[in-house]
N, C-alpha and C positions, 0 to 999 in steps of 0.2 A: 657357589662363590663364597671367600669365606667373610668376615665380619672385618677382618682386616682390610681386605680387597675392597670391600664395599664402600667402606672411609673411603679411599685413596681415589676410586672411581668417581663418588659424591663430590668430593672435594674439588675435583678437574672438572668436571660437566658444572658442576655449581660456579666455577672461574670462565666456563666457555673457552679452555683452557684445549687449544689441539694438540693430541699426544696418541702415541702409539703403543697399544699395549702390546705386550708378550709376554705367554706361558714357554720358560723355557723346560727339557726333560729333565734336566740335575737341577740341584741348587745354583744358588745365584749368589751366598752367601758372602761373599771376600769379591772386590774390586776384582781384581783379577778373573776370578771366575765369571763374572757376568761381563767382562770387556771382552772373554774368550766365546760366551757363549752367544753374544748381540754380534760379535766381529767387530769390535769399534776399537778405538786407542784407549788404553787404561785410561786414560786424563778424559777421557768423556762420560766415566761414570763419576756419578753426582752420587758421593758415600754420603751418608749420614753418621756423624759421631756426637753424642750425644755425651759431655760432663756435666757434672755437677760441683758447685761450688760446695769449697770448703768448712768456709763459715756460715751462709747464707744456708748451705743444703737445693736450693735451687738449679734445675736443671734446666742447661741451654745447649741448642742443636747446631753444628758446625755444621753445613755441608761443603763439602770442597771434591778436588777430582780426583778421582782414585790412586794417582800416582803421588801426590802429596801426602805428606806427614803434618799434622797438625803438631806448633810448639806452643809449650806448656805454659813459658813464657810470654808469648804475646796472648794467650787467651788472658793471665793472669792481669793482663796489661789494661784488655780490653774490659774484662767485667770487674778490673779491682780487687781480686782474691783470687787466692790458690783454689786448684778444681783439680778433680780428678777423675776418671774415668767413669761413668756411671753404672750401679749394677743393674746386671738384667731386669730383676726384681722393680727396678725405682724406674727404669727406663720402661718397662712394660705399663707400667702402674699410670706414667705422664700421658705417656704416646700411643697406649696400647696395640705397639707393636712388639715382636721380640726379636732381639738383639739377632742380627741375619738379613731380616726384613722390616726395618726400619725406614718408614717413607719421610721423605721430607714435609710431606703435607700431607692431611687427614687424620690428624692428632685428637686422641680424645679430649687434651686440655691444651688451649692454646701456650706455647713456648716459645720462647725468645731465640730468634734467630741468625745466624751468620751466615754469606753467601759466599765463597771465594771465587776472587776475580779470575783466576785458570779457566772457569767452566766460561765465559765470556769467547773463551779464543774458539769455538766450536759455534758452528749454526745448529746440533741437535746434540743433546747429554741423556742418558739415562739413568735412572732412579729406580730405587727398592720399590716396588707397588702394593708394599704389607705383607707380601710373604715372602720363604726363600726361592722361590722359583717365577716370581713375576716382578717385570721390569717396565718402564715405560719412558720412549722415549719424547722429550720435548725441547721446546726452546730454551735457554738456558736464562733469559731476561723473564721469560715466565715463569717459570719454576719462581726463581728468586721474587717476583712478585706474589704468587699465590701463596711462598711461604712468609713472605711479609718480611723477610731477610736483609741484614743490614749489610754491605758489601763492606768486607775489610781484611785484610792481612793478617793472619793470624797460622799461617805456615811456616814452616823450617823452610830456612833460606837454601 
């Protein structure tokens, strides 16, 4: 198991957090790809995107449902500064995971985070579980508590 998985895993048992894992055979990398390979509706994967602010350099983690687009504008709105997409490199470095497999929870340094109210309309969402081929599915009130996520609007309408 690898050192990523192992976060994601601690993190949920450490929450007493019930969740379903799975090893899929392909990647799981793109929304799409892991709503095809769970069988779910795109809008039940819980992506993780992860900006960084402009000024500040500071990076904070959106998760929302896989069929949404995050706007650039209301993040701006939200954290007060222009942000941009964050690179691998910075996003590896925060969360030590890589861009693919990026979990909402089991972060090497704790990040500020955003929940989107979409994932809400589902009794079960799935999530990156640290790498590209594992997912895990959970409640989606849990998720958003174990990531300590502040619920807000920050999608393209």
């Amino acid at each position: 198991m690898s050192k990523s998985l192992k976060r994601v895993m601690a993190a949920l048992d450490a929450a007493g957090a019930a969740h379903d894992l799975r090893e899929m055979p392909d990647s799981t990398r793109t929304a799409l790809a892991a709503a095809e390979a769970v069988g779910c509706e795109l809008d039940q994967i819980a992506k993780s995107i992860v900006v960084e602010g402009g000024q500040s350099g500071v990076l904070t983690l959106f998760v929302t449902a896989g069929g949404n687009r995050v706007s650039t504008a209301r993040i701006a709105d939200l954290l007060g500064e222009l942000t941009h997409p964050a690179e691998g490199r910075r996003v590896r470095e925060v969360t030590g995971f890589a861009i693919g497999g990026v979990s909402p929870v089991g972060h090497k340094t704790p990040i500020r985070s955003f929940f989107d109210p979409r994932l809400n309309d589902f009794d079960l969402v799935w999530a990156a579980a640290g790498t590209p081929r594992h997912v895990f599915g959970i409640a989606p009130e849990t998720l958003r508590a174990i990531c300590g996520a502040t619920e807000a609007e920050f999608t393209e309408a």
